[in-house]
Structures are given as C-alpha cells and as structure tokens.
TIDODO-307287 format. One record per residue (C-alpha): residue in one letter; chain; x, y, z. Coordinates in Angstrom, 1 decimal. Example, Ala and Ser with C-alpha at 12.3 -4.5 7.8 and 13.67 -1.06 7.14 Angstrom:
BEGIN
{type: A&mol: A&x: 12.3&y: -4.5&z: 7.8} .
{type: S&mol: A&x: 13.7&y: -1.1&z: 7.1} .
***
This chain:
BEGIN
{type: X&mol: A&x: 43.9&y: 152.8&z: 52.1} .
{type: X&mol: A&x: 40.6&y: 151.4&z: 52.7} .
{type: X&mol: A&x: 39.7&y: 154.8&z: 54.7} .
{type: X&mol: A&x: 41.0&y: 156.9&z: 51.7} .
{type: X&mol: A&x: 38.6&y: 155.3&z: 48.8} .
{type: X&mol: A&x: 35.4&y: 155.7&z: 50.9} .
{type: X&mol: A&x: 35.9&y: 158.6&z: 52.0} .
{type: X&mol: A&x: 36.3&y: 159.9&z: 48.3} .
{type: X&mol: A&x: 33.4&y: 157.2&z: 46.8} .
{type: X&mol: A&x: 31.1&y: 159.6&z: 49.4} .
{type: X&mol: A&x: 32.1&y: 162.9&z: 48.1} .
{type: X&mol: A&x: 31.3&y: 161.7&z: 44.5} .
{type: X&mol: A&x: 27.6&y: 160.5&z: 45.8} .
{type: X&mol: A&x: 27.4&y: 164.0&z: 47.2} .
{type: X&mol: A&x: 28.1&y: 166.0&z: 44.3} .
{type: X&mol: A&x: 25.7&y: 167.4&z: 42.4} .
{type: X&mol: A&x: 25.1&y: 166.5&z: 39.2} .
{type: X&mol: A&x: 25.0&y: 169.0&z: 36.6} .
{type: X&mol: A&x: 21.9&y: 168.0&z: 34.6} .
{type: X&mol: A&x: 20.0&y: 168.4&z: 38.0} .
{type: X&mol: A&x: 21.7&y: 172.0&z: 38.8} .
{type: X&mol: A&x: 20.7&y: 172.9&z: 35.2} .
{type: X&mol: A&x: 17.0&y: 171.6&z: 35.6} .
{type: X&mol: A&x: 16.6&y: 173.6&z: 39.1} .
{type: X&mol: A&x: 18.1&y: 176.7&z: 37.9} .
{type: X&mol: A&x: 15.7&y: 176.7&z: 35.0} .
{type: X&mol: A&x: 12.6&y: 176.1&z: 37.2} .
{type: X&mol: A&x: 14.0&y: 179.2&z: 39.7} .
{type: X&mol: A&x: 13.7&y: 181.0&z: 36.3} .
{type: X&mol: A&x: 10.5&y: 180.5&z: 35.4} .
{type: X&mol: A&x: 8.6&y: 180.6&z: 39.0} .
{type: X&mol: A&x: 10.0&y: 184.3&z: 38.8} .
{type: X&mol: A&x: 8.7&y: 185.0&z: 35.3} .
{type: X&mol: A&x: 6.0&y: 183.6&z: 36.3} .
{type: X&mol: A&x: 5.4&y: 185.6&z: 39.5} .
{type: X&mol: A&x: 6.8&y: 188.7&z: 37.8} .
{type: X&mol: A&x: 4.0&y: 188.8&z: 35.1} .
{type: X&mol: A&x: 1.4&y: 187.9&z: 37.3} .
{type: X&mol: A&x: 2.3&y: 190.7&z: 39.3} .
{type: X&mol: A&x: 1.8&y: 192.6&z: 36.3} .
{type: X&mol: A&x: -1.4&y: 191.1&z: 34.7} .
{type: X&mol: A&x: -4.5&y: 192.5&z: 34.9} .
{type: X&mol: A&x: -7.5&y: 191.4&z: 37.2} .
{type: X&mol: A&x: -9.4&y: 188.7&z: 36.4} .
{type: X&mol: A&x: -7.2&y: 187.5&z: 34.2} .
{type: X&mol: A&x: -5.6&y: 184.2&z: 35.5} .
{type: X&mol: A&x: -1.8&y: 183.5&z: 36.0} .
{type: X&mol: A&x: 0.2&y: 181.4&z: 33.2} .
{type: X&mol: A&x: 0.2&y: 178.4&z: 35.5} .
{type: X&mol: A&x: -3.5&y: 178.2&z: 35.6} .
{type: X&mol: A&x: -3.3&y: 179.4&z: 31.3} .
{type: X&mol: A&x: -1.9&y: 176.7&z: 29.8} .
{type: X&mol: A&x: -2.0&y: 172.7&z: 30.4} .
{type: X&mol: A&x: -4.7&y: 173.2&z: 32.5} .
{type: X&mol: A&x: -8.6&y: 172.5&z: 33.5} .
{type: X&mol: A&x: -9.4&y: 176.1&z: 33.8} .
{type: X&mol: A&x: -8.2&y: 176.4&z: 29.8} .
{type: X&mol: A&x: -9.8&y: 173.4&z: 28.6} .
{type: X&mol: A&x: -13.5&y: 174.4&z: 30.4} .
{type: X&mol: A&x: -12.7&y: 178.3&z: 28.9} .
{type: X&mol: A&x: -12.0&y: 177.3&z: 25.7} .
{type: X&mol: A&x: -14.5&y: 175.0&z: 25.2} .
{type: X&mol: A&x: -16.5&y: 177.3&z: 26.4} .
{type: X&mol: A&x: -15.7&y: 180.2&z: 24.0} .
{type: X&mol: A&x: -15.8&y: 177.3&z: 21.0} .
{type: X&mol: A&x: -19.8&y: 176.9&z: 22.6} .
{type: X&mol: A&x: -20.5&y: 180.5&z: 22.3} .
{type: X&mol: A&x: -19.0&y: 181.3&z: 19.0} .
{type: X&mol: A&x: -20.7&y: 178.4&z: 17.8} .
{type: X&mol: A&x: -24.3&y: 179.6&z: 18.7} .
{type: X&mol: A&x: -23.6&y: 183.1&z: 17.9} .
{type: X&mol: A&x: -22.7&y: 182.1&z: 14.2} .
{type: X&mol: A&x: -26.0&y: 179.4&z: 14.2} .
{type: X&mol: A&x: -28.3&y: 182.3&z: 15.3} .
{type: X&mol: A&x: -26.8&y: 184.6&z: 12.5} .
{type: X&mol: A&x: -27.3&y: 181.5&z: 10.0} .
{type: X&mol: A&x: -30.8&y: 181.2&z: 11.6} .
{type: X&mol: A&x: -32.0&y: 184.5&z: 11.0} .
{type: X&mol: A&x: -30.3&y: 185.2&z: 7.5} .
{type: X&mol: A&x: -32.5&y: 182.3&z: 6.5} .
{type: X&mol: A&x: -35.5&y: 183.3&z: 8.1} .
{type: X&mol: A&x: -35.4&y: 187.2&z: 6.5} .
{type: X&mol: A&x: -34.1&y: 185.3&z: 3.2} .
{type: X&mol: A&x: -37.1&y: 183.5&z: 3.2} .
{type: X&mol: A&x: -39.3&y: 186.4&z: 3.5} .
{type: X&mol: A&x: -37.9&y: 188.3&z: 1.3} .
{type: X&mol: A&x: -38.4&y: 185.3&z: -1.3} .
{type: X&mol: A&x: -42.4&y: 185.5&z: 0.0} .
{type: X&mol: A&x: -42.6&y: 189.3&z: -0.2} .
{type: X&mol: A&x: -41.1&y: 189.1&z: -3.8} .
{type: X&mol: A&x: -43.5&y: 186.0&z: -4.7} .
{type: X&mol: A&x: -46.7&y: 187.6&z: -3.1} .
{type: X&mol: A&x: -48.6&y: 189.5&z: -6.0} .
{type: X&mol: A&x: -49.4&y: 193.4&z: -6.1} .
{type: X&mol: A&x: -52.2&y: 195.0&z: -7.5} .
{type: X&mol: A&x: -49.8&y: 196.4&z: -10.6} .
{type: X&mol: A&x: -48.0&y: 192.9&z: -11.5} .
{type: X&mol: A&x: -52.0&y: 191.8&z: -11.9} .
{type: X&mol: A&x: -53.2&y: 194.6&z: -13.8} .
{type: X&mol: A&x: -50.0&y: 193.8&z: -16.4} .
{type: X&mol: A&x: -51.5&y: 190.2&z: -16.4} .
{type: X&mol: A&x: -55.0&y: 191.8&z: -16.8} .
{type: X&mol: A&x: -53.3&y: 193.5&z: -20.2} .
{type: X&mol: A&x: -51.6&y: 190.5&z: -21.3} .
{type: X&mol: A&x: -55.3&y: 189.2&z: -20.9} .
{type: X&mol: A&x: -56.9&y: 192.1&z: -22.7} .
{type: X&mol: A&x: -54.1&y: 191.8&z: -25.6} .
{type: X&mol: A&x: -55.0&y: 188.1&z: -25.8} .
{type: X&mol: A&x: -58.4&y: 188.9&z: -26.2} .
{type: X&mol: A&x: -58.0&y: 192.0&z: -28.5} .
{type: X&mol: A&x: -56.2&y: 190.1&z: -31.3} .
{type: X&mol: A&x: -57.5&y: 186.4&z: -30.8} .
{type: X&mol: A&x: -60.0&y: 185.5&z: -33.9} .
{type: X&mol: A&x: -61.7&y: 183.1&z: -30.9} .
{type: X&mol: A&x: -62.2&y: 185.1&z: -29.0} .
{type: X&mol: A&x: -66.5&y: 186.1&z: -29.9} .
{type: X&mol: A&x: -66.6&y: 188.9&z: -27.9} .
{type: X&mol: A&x: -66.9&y: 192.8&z: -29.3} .
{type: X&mol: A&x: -64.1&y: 194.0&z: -29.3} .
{type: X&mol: A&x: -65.0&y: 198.0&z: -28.6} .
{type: X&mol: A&x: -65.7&y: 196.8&z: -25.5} .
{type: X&mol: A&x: -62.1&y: 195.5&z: -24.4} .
{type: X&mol: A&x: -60.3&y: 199.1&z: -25.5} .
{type: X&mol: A&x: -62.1&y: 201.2&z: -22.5} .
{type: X&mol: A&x: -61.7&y: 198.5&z: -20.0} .
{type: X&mol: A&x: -58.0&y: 198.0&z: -20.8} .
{type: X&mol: A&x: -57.9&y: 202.0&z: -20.1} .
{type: X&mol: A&x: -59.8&y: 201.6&z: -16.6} .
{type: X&mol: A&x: -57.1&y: 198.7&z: -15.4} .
{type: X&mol: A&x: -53.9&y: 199.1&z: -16.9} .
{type: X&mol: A&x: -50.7&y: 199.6&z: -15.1} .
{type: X&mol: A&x: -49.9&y: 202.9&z: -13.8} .
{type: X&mol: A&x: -46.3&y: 202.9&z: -15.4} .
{type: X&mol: A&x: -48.6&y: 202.1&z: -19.0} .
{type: X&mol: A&x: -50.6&y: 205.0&z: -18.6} .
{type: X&mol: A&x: -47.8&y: 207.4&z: -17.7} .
{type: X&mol: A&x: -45.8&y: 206.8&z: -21.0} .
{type: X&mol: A&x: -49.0&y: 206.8&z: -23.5} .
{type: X&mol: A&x: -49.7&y: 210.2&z: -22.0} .
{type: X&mol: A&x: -46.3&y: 211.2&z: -21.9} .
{type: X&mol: A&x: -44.2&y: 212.4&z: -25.0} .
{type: X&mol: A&x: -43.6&y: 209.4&z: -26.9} .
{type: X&mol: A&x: -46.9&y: 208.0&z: -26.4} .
{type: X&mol: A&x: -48.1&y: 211.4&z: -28.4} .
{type: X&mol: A&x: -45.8&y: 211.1&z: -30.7} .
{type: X&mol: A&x: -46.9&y: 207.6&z: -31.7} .
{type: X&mol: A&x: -50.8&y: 209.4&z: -31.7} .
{type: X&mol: A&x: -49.8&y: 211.8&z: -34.4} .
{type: X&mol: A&x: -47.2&y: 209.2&z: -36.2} .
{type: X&mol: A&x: -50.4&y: 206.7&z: -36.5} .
{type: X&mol: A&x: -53.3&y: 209.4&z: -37.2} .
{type: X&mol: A&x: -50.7&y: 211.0&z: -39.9} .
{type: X&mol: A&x: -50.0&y: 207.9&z: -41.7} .
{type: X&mol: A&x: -53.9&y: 206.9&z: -41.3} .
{type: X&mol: A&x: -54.7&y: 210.0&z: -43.3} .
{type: X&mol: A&x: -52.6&y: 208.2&z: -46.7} .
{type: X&mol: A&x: -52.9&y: 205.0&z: -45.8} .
{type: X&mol: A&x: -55.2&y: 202.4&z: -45.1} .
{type: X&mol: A&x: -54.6&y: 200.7&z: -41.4} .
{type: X&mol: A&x: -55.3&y: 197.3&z: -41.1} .
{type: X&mol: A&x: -58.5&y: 196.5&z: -38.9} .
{type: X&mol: A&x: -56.4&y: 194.7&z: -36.1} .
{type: X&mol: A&x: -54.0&y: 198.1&z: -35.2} .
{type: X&mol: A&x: -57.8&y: 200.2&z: -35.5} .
{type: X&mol: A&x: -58.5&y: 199.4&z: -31.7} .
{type: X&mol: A&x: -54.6&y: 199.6&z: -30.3} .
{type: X&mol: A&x: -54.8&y: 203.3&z: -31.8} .
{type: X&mol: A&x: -58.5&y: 203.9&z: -30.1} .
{type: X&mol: A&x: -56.4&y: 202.5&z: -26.4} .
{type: X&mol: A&x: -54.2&y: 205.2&z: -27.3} .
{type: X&mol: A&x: -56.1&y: 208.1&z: -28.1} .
{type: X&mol: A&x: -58.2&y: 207.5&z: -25.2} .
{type: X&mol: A&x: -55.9&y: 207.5&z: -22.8} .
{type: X&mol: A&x: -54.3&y: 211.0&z: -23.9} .
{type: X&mol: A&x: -57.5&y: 212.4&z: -24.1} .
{type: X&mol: A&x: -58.8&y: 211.3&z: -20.8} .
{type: X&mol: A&x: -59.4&y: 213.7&z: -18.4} .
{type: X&mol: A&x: -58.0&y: 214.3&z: -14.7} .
{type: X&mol: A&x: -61.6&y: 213.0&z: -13.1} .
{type: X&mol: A&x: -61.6&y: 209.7&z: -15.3} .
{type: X&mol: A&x: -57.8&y: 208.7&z: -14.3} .
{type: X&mol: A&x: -59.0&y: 210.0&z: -10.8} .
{type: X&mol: A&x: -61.4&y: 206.5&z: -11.2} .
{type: X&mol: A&x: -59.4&y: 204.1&z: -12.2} .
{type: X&mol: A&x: -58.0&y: 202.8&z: -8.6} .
{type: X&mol: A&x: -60.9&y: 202.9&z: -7.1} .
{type: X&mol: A&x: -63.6&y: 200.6&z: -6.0} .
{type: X&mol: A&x: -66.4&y: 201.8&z: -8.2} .
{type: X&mol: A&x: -63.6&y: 200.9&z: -11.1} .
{type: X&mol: A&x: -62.9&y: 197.4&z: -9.8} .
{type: X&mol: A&x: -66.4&y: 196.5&z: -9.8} .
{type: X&mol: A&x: -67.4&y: 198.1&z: -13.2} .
{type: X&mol: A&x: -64.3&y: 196.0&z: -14.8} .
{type: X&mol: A&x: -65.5&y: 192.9&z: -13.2} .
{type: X&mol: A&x: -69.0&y: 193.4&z: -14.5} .
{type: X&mol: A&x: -67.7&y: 194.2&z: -18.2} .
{type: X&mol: A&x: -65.8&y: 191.2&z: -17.6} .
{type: X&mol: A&x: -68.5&y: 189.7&z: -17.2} .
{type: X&mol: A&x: -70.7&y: 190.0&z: -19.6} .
{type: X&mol: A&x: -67.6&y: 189.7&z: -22.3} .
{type: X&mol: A&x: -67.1&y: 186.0&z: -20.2} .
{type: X&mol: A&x: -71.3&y: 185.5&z: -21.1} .
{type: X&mol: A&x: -70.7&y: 186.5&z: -24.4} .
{type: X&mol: A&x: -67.5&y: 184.2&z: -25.1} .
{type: X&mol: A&x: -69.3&y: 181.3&z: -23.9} .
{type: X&mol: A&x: -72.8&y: 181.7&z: -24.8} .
{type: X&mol: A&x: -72.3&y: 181.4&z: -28.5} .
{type: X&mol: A&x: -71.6&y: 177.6&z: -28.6} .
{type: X&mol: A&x: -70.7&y: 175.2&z: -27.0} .
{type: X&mol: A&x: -68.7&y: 175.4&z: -23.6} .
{type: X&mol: A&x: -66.4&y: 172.2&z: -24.1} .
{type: X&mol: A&x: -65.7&y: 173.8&z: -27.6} .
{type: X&mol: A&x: -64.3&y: 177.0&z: -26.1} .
{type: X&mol: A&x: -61.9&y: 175.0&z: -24.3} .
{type: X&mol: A&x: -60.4&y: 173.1&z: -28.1} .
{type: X&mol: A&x: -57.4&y: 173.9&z: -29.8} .
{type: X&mol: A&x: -56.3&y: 177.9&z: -29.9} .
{type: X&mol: A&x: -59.7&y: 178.6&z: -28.2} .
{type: X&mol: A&x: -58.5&y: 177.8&z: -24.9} .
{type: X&mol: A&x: -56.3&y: 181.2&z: -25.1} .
{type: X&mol: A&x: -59.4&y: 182.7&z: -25.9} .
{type: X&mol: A&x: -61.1&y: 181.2&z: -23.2} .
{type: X&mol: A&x: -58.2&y: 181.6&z: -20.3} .
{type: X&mol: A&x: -57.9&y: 185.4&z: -21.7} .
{type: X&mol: A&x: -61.7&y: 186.2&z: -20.8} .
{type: X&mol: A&x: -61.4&y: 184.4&z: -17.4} .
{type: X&mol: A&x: -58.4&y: 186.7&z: -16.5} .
{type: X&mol: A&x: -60.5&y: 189.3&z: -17.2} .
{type: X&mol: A&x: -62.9&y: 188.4&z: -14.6} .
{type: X&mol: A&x: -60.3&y: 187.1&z: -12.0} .
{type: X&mol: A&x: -58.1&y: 189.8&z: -11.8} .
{type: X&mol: A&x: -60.6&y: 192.7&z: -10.4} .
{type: X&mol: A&x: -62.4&y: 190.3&z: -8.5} .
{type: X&mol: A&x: -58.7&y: 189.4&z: -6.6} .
{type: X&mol: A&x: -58.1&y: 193.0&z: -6.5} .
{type: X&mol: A&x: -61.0&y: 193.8&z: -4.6} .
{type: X&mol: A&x: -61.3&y: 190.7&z: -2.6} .
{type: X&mol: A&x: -57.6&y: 190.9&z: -1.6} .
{type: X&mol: A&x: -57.3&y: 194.4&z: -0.4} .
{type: X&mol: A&x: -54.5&y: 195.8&z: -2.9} .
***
C-alpha cells in the first residue's frame, strides 16, 4: 500500500504543469517570429530582440531626439538671424525715403510764416531733390491736368499767395527738359542743394537771434532748414 501511494505521489511531481507548457510553447513561438523576420529584414537594420527593451534603442533614440533637436535649433537660429536682417535692411535709409523727408522739409519751409528765408528759392531746389516717384506723376497726366485746372481757374480768379509757389513746383517740373532731369541724381546736384541749403540755413538764422529761432513754432522752421542741409550732405557722404 505504501509502495502504491509513492509510486503515484512521483508521477504527479513529474507531470508537467500546464501553465509551464503554455509559457514554453509561447516562447517557441516567438524565437521563430523572431528568427523568421530577421531573416527577412533588411541590412543594417537590427533584430527585434536588440529593437525593443534594449541599450541599443535607448542610445538610438536618444540619439535621434539629439539630432532633431539641433536640426530644429539651427533652423530657429538662422530664421532669427535673416529676420534680423531683414528688420536692418528695412530700417537702413535709401536715398528716396530721404529725399521724401527732404520735401516734407521743403513743405515745412514753403508754408511756415517763420521760416525768413525767400521762398523762390525753395521751389527749384524742391525740383532738383524730390523723389523720383514725385516727379513721374507731376509730369505725367494728372500732374498736367492739375497745371491747366490751376492756370484756368488763375485766369478768373485770384489765387492766394501761399498756392503761387506749389503751382511754380509744378510748372517747372513739366516744363523741365531731358538734360535738367538728367542732373538731378548726380553729384554736381547734391552739392548745389547743399550749398542752396546753405545759404537758406544763413539766411534763417542771420536775421535774429539764434536761441529765438529755436522758440515756440520757430523750431519747425528751424529743424525744416537744417533738413535741408542734412539730407544732401548724407546723400553724398553715405554713398546712395
């Protein structure tokens, strides 16, 4: 009886247990899935065991995190640096954006009661540096039709002292000829508006007293005729 119950307590210790079967059967499976697609993958490309859970993916991963990291820093890097020169090739002055200050300046000076300089004098130097776009529509259709408009309604009517000159700037400019336009960007031009300007600057401040040219609405006056000066001298001194 004895014999009987060991012999079958030793046949249940031998017998597998299913759990185990199940666990070896499944890791039969995937050693041949495995093996299969490495079989199949292409070269260079490492098997799944070496893929996933392991050193080789952390280090490769990390790495790729690394590079896409500098790759977008370098784009950031350089879209700020051509960003920034565009903003200092849009701030940087040209020759036209200072001749339309040099007509603000001319305008100023043109209508300003404080300003004690002859007047005459401002219309042909307003024609020798104003902007190239300016010129182009005064001699262009609507710039003679405002000519005859204003020399029509002159003939019936009496025009105020102050729109006398603007109609002069006009005129003169679509009567001009080829050689005189042919002048005005060159360096004989620059320096014979900076010497006009000039002696309209000597004239402004030579009739009192400088501290008094710098009081109240006189201070337009006074910036005004220093533009004139500034912006041919910058001009010519800057290389536009």
């Amino acid at each position: 009886m004895a014999l009987l119950q060991a012999s079958r307590s030793i046949c249940c210790t031998h017998k597998p247990h299913p759990v185990t079967s199940a666990r070896r059967s499944s890791d039969v499976v995937q050693v041949q899935f495995s093996s299969t697609f490495s079989s199949h993958a292409p070269r260079g490309v490492p098997p799944l065991s070496l893929r996933f859970g392991s050193s080789f993916f952390n280090e490769s991963s990390l790495l790729k995190v690394k590079n896409e990291i500098a790759g977008v820093r370098s784009r950031i890097g350089n879209s700020g640096k051509g960003g920034a020169c565009a903003t200092v090739s849009s701030i940087t002055l040209s020759a036209e954006t200072l001749r339309w200050v040099f007509t603000c300046a001319a305008a100023a000076a043109l209508f300003l009661k404080e300003a004690s300089v002859t007047k005459s004098i401002i219309v042909p130097l307003l024609a020798l540096q104003a902007p190239r776009c300016v010129v182009t529509a005064i001699r262009g259709e609507y710039g003679m039709w405002a000519a005859f408009l204003a020399i029509l309604v002159k003939l019936f009517y009496q025009i105020p002292g102050e729109l006398q000159l603007p109609l002069a700037f006009v005129l003169l400019l679509i009567t001009a000829p080829a050689q005189v336009l042919d002048f005005r960007g060159t360096t004989a031009a620059l320096i014979t508006a900076a010497c006009v300007a000039a002696y309209l600057a000597y004239e402004h401040f030579s009739k009192g007293d400088v501290k008094d040219c710098f009081k109240g609405i006189s201070i337009f006056a006074s910036i005004a005729v220093i533009v004139l000066i500034a912006v041919p001298l910058t001009i010519f001194f800057g290389g536009y």
